[in-house]
Each structure stands twice: as C-alpha cells, then as structure tokens.
C-alpha positions as CSV (number, residue, x, y, z in Angstrom):
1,X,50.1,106.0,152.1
2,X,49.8,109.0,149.8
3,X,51.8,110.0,146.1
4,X,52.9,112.9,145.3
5,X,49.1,113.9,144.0
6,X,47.6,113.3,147.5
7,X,46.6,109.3,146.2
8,X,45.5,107.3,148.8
9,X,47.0,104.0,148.7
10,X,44.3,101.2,149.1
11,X,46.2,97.6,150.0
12,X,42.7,95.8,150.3
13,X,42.3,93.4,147.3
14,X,38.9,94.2,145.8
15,X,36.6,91.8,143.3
16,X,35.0,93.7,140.7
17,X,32.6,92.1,137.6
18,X,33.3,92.1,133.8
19,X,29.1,93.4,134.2
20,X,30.1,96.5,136.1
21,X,33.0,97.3,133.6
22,X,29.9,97.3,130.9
23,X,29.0,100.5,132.5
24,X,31.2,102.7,131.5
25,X,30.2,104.5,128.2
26,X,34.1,103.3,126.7
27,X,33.6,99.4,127.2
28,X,29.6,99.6,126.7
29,X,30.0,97.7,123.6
30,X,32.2,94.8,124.9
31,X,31.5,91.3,126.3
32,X,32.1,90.4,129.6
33,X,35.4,88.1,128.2
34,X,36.8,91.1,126.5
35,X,36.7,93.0,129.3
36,X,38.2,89.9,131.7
37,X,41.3,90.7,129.7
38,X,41.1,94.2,131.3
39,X,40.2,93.9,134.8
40,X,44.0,92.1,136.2
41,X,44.9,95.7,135.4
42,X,42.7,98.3,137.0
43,X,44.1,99.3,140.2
44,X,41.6,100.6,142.8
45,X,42.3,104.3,144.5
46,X,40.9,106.7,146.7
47,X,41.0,110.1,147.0
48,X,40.4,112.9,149.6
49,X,38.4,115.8,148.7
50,X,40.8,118.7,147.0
51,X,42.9,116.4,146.0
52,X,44.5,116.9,142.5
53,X,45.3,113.8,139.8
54,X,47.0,115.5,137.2
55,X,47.4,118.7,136.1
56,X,47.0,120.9,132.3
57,X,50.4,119.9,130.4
58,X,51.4,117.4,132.3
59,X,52.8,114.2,130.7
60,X,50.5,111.0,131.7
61,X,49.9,107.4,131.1
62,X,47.2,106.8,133.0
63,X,42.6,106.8,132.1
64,X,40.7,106.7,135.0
65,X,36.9,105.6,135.8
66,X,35.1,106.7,138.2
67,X,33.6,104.1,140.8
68,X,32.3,106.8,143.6
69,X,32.5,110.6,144.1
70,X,32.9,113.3,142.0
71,X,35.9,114.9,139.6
72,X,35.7,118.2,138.1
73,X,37.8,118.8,134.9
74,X,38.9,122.4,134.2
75,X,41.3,124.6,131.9
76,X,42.9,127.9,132.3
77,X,42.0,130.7,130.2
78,X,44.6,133.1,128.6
79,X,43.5,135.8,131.6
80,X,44.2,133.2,134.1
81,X,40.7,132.3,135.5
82,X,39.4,128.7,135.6
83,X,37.1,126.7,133.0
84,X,35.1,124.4,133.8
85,X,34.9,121.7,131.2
86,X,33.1,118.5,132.5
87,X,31.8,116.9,135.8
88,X,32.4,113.3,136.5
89,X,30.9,111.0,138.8
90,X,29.9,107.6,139.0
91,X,30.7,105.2,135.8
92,X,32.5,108.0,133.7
93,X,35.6,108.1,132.8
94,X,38.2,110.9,131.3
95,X,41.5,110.7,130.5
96,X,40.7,108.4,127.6
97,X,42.8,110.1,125.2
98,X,45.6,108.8,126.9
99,X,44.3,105.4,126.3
100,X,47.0,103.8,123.7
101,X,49.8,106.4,124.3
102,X,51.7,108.4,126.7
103,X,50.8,112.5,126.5
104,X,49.9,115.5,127.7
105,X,47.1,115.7,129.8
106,X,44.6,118.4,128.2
107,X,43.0,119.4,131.4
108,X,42.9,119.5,135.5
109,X,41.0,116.8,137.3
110,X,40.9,117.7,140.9
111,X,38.5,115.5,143.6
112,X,35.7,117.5,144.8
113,X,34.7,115.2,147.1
114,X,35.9,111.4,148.9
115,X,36.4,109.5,145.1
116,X,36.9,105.5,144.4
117,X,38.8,105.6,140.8
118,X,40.2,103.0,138.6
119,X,43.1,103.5,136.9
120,X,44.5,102.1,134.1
121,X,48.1,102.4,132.8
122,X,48.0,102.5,129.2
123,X,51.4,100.2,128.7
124,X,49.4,97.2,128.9
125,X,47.4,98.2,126.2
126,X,49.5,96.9,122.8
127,X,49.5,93.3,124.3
128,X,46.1,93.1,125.2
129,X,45.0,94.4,121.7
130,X,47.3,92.6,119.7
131,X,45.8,89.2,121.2
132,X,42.3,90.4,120.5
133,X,41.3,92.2,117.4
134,X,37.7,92.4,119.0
135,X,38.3,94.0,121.2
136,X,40.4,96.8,119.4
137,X,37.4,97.2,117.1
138,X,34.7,97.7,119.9
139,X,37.1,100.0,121.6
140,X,37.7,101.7,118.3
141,X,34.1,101.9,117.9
142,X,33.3,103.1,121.4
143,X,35.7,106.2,120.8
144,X,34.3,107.3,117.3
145,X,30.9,107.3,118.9
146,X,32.2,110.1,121.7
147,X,34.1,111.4,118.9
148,X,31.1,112.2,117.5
149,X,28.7,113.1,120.2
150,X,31.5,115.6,121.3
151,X,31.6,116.9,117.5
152,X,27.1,117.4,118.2
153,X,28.4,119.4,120.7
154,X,30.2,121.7,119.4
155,X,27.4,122.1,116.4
156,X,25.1,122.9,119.2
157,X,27.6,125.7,120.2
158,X,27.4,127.5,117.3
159,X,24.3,127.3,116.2
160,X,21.9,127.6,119.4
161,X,20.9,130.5,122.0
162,X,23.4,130.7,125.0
163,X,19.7,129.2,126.7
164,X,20.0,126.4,124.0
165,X,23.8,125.6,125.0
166,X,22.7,125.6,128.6
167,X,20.0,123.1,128.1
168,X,22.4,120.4,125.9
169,X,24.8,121.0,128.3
170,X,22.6,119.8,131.5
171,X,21.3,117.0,129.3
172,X,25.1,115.9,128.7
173,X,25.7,116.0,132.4
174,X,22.6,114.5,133.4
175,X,23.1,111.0,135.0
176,X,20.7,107.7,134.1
177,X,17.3,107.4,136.3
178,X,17.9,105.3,139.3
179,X,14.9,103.4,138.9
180,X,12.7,102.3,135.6
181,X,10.1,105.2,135.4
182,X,11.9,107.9,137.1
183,X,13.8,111.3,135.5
184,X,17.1,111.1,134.6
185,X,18.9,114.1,136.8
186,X,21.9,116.3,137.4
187,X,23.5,116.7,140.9
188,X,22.6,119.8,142.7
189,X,26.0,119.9,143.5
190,X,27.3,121.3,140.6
191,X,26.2,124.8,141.3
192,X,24.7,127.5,138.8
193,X,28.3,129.4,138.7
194,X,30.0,125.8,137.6
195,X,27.6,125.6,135.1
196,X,28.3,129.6,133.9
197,X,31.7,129.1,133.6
198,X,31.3,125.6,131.2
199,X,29.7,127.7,129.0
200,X,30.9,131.1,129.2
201,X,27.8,132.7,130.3
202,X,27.4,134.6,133.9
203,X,25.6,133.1,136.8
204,X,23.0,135.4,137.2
205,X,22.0,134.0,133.5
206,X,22.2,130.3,134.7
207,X,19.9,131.4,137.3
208,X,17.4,133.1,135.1
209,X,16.8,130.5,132.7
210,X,16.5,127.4,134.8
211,X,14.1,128.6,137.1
212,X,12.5,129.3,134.3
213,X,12.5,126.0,133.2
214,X,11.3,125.0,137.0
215,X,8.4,127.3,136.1
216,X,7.6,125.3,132.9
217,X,7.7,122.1,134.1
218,X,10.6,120.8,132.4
219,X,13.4,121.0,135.8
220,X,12.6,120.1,139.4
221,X,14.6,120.3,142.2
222,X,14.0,117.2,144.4
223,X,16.6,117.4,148.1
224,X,19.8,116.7,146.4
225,X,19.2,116.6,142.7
226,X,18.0,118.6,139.3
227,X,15.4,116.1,137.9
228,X,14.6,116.6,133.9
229,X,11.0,116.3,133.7
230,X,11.0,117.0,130.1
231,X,14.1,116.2,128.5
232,X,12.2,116.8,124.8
233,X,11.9,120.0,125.8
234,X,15.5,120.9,126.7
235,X,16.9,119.0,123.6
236,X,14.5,121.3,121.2
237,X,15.7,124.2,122.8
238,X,17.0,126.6,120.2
C-alpha cells in the first residue's frame, strides 16, 4: 500500500540493533541503552525510485535515516532551476532539524533509486528526553558537532578556489572505506552535472578538474565508484 508521497507500506516486522543505530553520525555518541529507548519507534519504509518524501515548504514531523539506496536533497532557485544540496545514502540521515519540533521542511528529498528508510516522528521525542537527560545531552552534542562542520563549510565557501569547494565538497560526500586499508570513495552515480549544480559551477568545470585529479593520483575511478587516493591532497586544496 502507498501514501500520498508514493510510501510503500512494509507490514513485515523487522529486528534491527542498538549497534546499527551507532552508525548514524546523530546517535554516534550514544550507548546502545540510549538508543533502546529509540528503536520501538523507527518505522521501516521503502521507496520506489522517483518517489518524492517531502517537498520545500512543506510542514513535517518526521527525520529519516537511511538504511539502503539513495536520496537526493535539492532547492529551487529564484529563476526556477533545481539545486542540488546533499546526496544521501546508506547510514545518513536529513531531516534532522525537524527532530524536536514540527516545521517546514527546508528542502526536497526525492528517491533516486529502490530506498529502505527509517522514520521517526518527532512527537515521541519530549517523553523520551525528559526520562533521560543523557541522552538529550549526547543528542545535543551530536547536533553542535554538524552545526559546526556545516559552519567549516561555509568558511571553505568563501575563502577557497571554486576547485577548492569542489574538492571539500567530494570529501563531505565521500562514504567510509569498506574494508580496513582501502580509500574511502564517492558513488559514481552522482554524476559531474550533480556535482556542478551543489556548487554553482558548470559541468564542463567538474569535468576539467577531476580528471585532473585522476591525472595526479589523488581520484580513481574503480567500476562503480570515485576512490580518494589522497584525501590530504583534496583537503589542502586552496
């Protein structure tokens, strides 16, 4: 069965561990019996690709994690085209600012390909906090530490080459190693004209600059994925 937003209704009970919860960046700095308070209330749901979970403006309750697949966030500019502001796959989560209190959601998450999500409705919340100040702290905690990477960010915006912004940006989306010893990497799916339009920059520019980093050594393109080689060097970029 399907919602209004194209959700597809799973009615097989799932078992999922405090450790996987640990994960995701916004409860990495709980304990497995904080987050046992958390898990009665994550509902599994899947999505088909296309499929849109909430739309810029709209009024929400609702974060979301992300077990499997892929969501893009975007905005619409003031001439009407799309912006592309983050790429989520597995063990991220957005909609975070919607955490304690109902709002506005600032952006457009559409599915770009079959997804597994989690979703949390933020009116649980006040109970589970007020019974455990440690676990408001760690989740207080959590959110002033992306508070502040997204504030880097931003520096990095202003202050470095549009070649510079490219390069923090592809180490922000890249995802861990799978195994001890190997690169960290960024899907190849998210294509150079995804990337262009994160940053403002054209595609033929995206282009340009990372094959020159292929040239360098610092990117390689292994079947499906961008490995970073030499994530020093990207980081230094000015």
């Amino acid at each position: 069965m399907q919602n209004i937003h194209g959700e597809i209704r799973n009615e097989v009970q799932f078992v999922l561990k405090p450790e996987e919860l640990l994960r995701f960046s916004l409860f990495s700095s709980l304990t497995p019996k904080d987050i046992s308070l958390l898990l009665p209330h994550l509902k599994e749901r899947r999505y088909r690709r296309g499929q849109l979970l909430f739309i810029e403006g709209e009024i929400g309750s609702s974060v979301y994690f992300v077990l499997s697949g892929q969501v893009k966030l975007s905005k619409s500019t003031p001439e009407g085209d799309e912006q592309i502001l983050d790429w989520c796959g597995p063990y991220d989560c957005f909609a975070e600012v919607l955490l304690l209190e109902d709002g506005s959601y600032p952006a457009t998450a559409e599915v770009l390909e079959d997804s597994t999500l989690l979703v949390l409705h933020n009116e649980v919340m006040p109970g589970i906090l007020e019974v455990n100040p440690a676990l408001s702290m760690a989740l207080i905690r959590t959110l002033s530490r992306r508070l502040r990477l997204a504030q880097e960010f931003i520096r990095i915006l202003t202050n470095r080459s549009t070649a510079g912004i490219l390069a923090a940006l592809i180490l922000r989306l890249a995802q861990p190693a799978s195994k001890p010893g190997q690169p960290i990497f960024v899907d190849a799916s998210l294509t150079h004209r995804d990337l262009a339009s994160m940053i403002g920059t054209s595609r033929e520019y995206v282009n340009r600059s990372i094959n020159g980093w292929k040239k360098c050594g610092i990117l390689k393109l292994v079947e499906d994925r961008l490995e970073i080689i030499k994530p020093y060097e990207l980081a230094e970029w000015p």
